[in-house]
C-alpha positions in Angstrom: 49.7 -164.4 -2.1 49.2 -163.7 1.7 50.3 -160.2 0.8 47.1 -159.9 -1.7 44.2 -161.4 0.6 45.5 -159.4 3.3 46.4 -156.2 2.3 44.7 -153.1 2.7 44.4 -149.7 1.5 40.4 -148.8 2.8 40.1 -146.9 -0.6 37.7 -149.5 -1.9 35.9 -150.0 1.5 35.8 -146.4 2.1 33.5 -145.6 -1.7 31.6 -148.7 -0.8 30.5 -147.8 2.6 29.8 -143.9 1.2 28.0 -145.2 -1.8 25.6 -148.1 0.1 25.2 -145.4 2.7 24.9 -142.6 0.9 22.1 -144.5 -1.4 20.0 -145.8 1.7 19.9 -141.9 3.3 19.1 -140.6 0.1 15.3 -141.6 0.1 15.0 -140.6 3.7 15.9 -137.1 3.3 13.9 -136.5 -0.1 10.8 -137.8 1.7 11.3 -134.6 3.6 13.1 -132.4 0.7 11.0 -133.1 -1.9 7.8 -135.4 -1.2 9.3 -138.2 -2.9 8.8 -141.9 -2.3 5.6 -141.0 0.3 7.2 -138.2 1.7 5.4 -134.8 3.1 8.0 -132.6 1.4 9.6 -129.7 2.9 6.9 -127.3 4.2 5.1 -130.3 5.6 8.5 -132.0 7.2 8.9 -128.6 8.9 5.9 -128.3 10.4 5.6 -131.8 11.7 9.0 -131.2 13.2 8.6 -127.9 14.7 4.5 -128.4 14.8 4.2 -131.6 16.5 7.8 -132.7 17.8 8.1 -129.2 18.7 11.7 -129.1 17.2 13.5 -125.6 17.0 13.0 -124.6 13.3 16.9 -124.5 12.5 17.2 -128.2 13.8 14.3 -129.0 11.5 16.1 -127.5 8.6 19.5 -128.9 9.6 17.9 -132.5 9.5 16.2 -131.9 6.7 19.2 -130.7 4.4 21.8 -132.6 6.2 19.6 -136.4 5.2 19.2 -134.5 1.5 22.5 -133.1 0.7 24.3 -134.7 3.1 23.7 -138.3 1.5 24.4 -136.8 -2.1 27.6 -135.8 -0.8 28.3 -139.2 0.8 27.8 -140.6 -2.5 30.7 -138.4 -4.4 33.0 -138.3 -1.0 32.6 -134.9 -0.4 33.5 -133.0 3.3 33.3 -136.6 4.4 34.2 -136.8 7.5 31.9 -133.9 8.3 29.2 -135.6 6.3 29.2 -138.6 8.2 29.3 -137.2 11.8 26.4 -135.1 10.7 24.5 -138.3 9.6 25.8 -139.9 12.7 23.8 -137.1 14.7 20.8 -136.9 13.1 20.7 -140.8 12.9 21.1 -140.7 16.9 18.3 -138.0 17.6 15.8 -139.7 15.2 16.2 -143.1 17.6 16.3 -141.3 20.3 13.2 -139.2 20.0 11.2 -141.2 17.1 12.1 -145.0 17.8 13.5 -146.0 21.3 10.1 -146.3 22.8 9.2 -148.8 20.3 12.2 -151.5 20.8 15.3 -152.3 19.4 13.7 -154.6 16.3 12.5 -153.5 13.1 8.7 -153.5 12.8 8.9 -156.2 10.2 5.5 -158.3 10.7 3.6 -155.2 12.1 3.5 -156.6 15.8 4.7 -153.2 17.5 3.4 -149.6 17.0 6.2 -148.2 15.1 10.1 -148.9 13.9 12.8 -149.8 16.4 16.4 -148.4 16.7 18.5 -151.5 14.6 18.9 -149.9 11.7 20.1 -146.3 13.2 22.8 -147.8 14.8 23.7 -150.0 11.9 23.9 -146.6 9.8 25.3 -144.3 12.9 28.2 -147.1 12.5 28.5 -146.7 9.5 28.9 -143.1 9.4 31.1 -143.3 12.2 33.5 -145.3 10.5 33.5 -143.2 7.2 34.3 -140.4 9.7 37.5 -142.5 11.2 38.8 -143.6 8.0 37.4 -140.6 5.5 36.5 -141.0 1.9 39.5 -142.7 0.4 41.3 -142.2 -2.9 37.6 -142.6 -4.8 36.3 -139.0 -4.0 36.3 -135.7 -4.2 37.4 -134.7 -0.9 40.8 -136.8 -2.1 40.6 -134.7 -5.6 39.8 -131.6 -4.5 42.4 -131.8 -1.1 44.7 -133.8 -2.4 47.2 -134.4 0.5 
């Protein structure tokens, strides 16, 4: 009985934490992909980025394709490892350079000028343990390099 509670192979934890992951980057990067859920879509993400954050261009696109395909591949547990560091970085610069100056709390009864930092580093730990432990037995990265 010990055996059963305690055991553990990370295959299950592995495809939860890609999934839930995965599905909460998802909207983020077709905001700036696609103009879905409020977003400016890709012409207007880039120019914001390299317009008014004055971003180099191929870091703009990197972001942008890396939130948008990136999380899709999260989801299926593909290049994992990659995937997540990838996430992991472009979770890091957007607190860095979006959401430090406005606190480490959510902006969740409108009191400060903008988002804080607590969810980035909820998700860059996230990311950072799918990029310890990789995808697990649930993906393709296990079906396609099976070792």
């Amino acid at each position: 009985m010990f055996e059963t509670i305690f055991a553990n192979t990370g295959d299950l934890n592995s495809l939860l934490l890609r999934v839930i992951l995965g599905l909460v980057i998802f909207p983020h990067g077709a905001q700036k992909l696609l103009g879905w859920f409020g977003g400016y879509g890709f012409k207007g993400t880039m120019g914001f980025f390299t317009g008014t954050m004055k971003l180099p261009a191929i870091i703009a696109f990197l972001v942008i394709i890396g939130e948008s395909f990136g999380s899709l591949a999260l989801i299926f547990g593909l290049f994992t490892r990659f995937t997540a560091i990838s996430i992991a970085i472009i979770l890091l610069g957007a607190a860095l350079l979006v959401h430090k100056d406005n606190g480490f709390f959510m902006n969740w009864y409108g009191a400060q000028k903008g988002e804080g930092y607590e969810f980035h580093i909820l998700a860059i730990g996230a990311a950072l343990l799918l990029a310890i432990t990789g995808a697990g037995s649930y993906s393709l990265d296990r079906l396609i390099f099976p070792l």
